[in-house]
C-alpha positions as CSV (number, residue, x, y, z in Angstrom):
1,X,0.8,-6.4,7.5
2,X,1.1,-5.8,3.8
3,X,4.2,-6.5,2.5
4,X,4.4,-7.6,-1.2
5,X,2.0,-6.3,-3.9
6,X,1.4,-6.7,-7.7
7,X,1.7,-3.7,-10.1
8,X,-0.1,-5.0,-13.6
9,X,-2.3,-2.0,-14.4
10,X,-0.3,0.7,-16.8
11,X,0.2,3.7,-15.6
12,X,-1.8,6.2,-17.9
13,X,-4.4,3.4,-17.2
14,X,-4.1,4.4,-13.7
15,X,-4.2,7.7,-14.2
16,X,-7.4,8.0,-15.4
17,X,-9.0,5.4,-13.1
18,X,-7.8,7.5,-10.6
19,X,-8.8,10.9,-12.2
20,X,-5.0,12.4,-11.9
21,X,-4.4,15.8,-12.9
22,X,-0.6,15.6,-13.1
23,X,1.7,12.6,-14.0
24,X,5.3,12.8,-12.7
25,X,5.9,8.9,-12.2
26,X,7.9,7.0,-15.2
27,X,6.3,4.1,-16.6
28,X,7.2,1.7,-13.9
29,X,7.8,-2.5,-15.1
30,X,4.9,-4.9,-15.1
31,X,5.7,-6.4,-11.7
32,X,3.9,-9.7,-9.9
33,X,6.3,-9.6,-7.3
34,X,6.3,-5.8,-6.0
35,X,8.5,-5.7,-2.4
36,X,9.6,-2.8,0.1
37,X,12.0,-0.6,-0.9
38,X,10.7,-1.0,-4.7
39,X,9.4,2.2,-6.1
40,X,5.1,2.1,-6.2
41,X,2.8,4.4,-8.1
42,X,1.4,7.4,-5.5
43,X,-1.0,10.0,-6.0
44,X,-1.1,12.7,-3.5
45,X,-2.2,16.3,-3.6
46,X,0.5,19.1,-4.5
47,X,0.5,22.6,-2.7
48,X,-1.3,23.7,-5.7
49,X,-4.6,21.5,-5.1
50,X,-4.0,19.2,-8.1
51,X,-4.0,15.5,-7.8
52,X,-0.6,14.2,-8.4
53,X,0.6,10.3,-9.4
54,X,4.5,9.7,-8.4
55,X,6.9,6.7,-8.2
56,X,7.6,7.0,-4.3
57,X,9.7,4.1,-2.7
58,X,8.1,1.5,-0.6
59,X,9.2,2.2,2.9
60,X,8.6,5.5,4.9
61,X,11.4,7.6,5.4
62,X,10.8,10.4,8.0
63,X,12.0,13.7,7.2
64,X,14.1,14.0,10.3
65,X,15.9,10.6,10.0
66,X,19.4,10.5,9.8
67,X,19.8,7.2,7.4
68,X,17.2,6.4,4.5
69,X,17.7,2.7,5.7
70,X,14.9,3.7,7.9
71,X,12.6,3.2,5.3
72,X,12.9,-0.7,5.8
73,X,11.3,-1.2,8.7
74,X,8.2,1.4,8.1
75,X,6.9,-0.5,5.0
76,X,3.0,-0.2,6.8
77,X,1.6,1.8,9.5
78,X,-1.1,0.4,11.9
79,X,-4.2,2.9,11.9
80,X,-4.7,2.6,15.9
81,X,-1.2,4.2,16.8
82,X,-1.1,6.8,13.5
83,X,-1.9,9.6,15.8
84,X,0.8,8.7,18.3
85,X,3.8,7.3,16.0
86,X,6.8,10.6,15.6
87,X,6.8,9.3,12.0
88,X,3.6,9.3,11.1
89,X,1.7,11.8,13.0
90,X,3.1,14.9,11.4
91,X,1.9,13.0,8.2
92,X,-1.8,12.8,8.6
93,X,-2.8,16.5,8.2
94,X,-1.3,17.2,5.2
95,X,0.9,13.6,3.7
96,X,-2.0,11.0,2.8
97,X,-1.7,9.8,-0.2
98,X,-3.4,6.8,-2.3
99,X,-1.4,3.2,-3.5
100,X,-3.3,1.6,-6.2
101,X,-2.1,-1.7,-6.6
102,X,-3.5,-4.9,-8.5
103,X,-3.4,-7.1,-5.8
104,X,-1.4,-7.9,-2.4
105,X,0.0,-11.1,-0.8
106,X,0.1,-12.6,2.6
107,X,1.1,-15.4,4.3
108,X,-1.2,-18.2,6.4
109,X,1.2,-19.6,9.2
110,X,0.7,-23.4,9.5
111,X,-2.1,-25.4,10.8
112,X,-2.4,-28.0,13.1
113,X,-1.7,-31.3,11.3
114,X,0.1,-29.3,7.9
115,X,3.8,-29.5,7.0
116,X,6.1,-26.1,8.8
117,X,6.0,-23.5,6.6
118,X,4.1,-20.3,5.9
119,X,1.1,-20.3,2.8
120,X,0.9,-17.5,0.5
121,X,-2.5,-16.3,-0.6
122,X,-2.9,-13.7,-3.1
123,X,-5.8,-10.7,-2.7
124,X,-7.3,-8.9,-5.2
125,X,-10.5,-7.2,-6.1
126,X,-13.8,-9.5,-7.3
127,X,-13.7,-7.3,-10.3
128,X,-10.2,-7.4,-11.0
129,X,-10.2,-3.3,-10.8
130,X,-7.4,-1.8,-9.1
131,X,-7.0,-2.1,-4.8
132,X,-6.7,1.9,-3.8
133,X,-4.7,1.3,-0.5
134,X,-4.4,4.4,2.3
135,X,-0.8,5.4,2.6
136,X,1.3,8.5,4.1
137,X,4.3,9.8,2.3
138,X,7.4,12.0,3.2
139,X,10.0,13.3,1.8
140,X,13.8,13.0,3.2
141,X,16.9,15.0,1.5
142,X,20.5,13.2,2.1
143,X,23.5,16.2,3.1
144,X,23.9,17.3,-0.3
145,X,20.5,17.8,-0.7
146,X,19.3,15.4,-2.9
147,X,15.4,14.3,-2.2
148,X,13.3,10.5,-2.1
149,X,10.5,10.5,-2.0
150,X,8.9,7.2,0.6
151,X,5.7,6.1,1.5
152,X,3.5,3.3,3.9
153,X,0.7,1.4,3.7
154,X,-1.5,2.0,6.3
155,X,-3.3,-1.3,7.8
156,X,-6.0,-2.1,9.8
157,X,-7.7,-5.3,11.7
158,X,-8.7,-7.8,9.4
159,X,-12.3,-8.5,7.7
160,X,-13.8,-11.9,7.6
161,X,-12.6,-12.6,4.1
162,X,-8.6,-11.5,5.2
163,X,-9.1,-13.3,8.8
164,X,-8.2,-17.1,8.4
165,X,-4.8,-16.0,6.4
166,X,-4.1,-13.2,8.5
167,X,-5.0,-10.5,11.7
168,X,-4.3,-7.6,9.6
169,X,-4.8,-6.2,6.3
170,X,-4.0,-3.1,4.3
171,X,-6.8,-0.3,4.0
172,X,-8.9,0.2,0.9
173,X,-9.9,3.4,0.5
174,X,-13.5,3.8,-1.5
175,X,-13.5,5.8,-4.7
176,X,-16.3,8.0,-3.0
177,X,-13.3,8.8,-0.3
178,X,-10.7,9.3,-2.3
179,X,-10.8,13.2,-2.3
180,X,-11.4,13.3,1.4
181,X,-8.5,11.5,2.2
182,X,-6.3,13.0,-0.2
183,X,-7.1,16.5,1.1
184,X,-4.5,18.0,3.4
185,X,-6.3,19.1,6.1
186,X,-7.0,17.8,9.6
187,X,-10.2,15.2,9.7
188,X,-13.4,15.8,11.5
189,X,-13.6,14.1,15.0
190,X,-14.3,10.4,14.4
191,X,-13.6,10.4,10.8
192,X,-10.1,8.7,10.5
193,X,-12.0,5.4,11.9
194,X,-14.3,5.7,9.7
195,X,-11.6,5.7,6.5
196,X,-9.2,3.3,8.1
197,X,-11.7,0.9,8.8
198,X,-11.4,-2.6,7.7
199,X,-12.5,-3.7,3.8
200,X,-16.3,-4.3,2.9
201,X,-17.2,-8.0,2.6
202,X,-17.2,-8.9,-0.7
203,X,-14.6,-6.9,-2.3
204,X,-11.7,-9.2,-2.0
205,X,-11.4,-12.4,-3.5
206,X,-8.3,-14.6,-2.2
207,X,-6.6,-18.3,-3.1
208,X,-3.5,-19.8,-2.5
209,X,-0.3,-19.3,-4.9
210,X,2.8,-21.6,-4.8
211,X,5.8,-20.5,-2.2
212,X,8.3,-19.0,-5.5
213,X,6.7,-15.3,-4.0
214,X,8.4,-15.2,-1.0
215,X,11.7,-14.6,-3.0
216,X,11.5,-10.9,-4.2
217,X,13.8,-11.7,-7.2
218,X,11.1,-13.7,-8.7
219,X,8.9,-12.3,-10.8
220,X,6.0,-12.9,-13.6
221,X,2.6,-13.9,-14.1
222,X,2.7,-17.5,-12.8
223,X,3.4,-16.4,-9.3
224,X,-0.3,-16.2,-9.5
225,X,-1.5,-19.4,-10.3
226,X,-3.7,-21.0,-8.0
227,X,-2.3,-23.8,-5.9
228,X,-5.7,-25.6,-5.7
C-alpha cells in the first residue's frame, strides 16, 4: 500500500514540470509527513480538455456514499480489482488523475532475529525529480450541496527494488504516459496493464528513516535522515 508521502516541491514548480494549463490548488505547506485525509496536489483533465492541478483530499470518496468518512479506508486502489471495485470502476473512463509527490514511505515488518516493530523506509526518485503516481478522483456533495473533492493512489505488485520492504507499491506513471492516462476515455484492450504495471528498476532509490514518521503529527525535514 501507499500510505504516507512527502510534498517538498512548490506548487508553480509543479506546475510546469507537469505542463499544467490551469492552477486551482492553493499553495499547500512544505510537508515531510503527508497522511490520508490531508489535501495532495492533483492534476486531472477538465470537461474543457485542459490539464488541471487541484488540492484534492487523500482518501476516495465515491459520489454515491452517504458519509465522507468513507474516504478513510480508500486511501489506494489495487490495479487487479479496478475494473470490478463499485468505487472505482465508474472512475477509470473518465476520473484518472496524476499525484506528484516527492517521495513515499513504507514500512518493512520484522525479521527473524530483529527487535518487534515495523521499519520505515523512505522512496524517492534517483534524480530526486518528482514521483508522478496514478490516481482516480471523485467528487461527493454533502445535503446542502457543498462539494470535496477526494482521490486514491492506485498500486500495483512490487518491483525488485520495493520487494524486501514491501509486496506492493504505488504506480509511477512515465512522463511519455501522462497524457494517455489523463485522457478521459476508455483504454485500448490490454493497455491498463501496461500503465499500472510495476516501476522500472532503477528509478527508485530507498533507505531506512527513524520510527518519528509513523506519527502523522510529526513533521519536517529530519524525518528523512538515514538511519544507517
Amino acid at each position: 500500500m501507499c500510505g504516507r508521502t512527502t510534498s517538498t516541491i512548490p506548487r508553480d514548480t509543479l506546475a510546469r514540470v507537469l505542463e499544467v494549463d490551469e492552477v486551482e490548488a492553493p499553495e499547500l505547506p512544505i510537508s515531510w509527513n503527508v497522511a490520508p485525509t490531508q489535501p495532495v496536489y492533483t492534476v486531472a483533465v477538465s470537461s474543457g480538455g485542459a490539464r488541471r492541478l487541484r488540492a484534492l483530499r487523500w482518501g476516495l470518496v465515491p459520489s454515491w456514499a452517504k458519509d465522507p468518512r468513507a474516504g478513510s479506508r480508500l486511501i489506494n486502489a489495487r490495479s487487479e480489482t479496478l475494473a470490478k471495485k463499485p468505487a472505482f470502476r465508474p472512475l477509470l473512463r473518465a476520473r484518472r488523475a496524476l499525484v506528484p509527490v516527492s517521495g513515499f514511505y513504507e514500512w518493512r515488518r520484522p525479521q527473524p532475529g530483529q527487535a518487534a516493530g515495523n521499519q520505515p523506509f523512505y522512496f524517492h526518485s534517483v534524480d530526486d525529480e518528482p514521483l508522478v503516481l496514478a490516481g482516480l478522483w471523485d467528487l461527493w456533495r454533502d445535503a446542502q450541496g457543498a462539494a470535496l473533492r477526494t482521490c486514491t493512489i492506485i498500486t500495483t505488485a512490487a518491483n525488485r527494488t520495493m520487494a524486501p520492504v514491501h509486496h506492493r507499491m504505488p504506480v509511477v506513471v512515465g512522463r511519455d504516459d501522462w497524457q494517455e492516462w489523463l485522457r478521459p476515455e476508455p483504454l485500448r484492450p490490454g493497455r491498463l496493464e501496461e500503465l499500472l504495471a510495476p516501476a522500472p528498476e532503477g528509478l527508485l532509490d530507498a533507505y531506512p528513516v527513524g520510527t518519528a514518521v509513523n506519527k502523522a503529527s510529526n513533521d519536517g525535514p529530519q524525518l528523512l535522515e538515514k538511519l544507517f
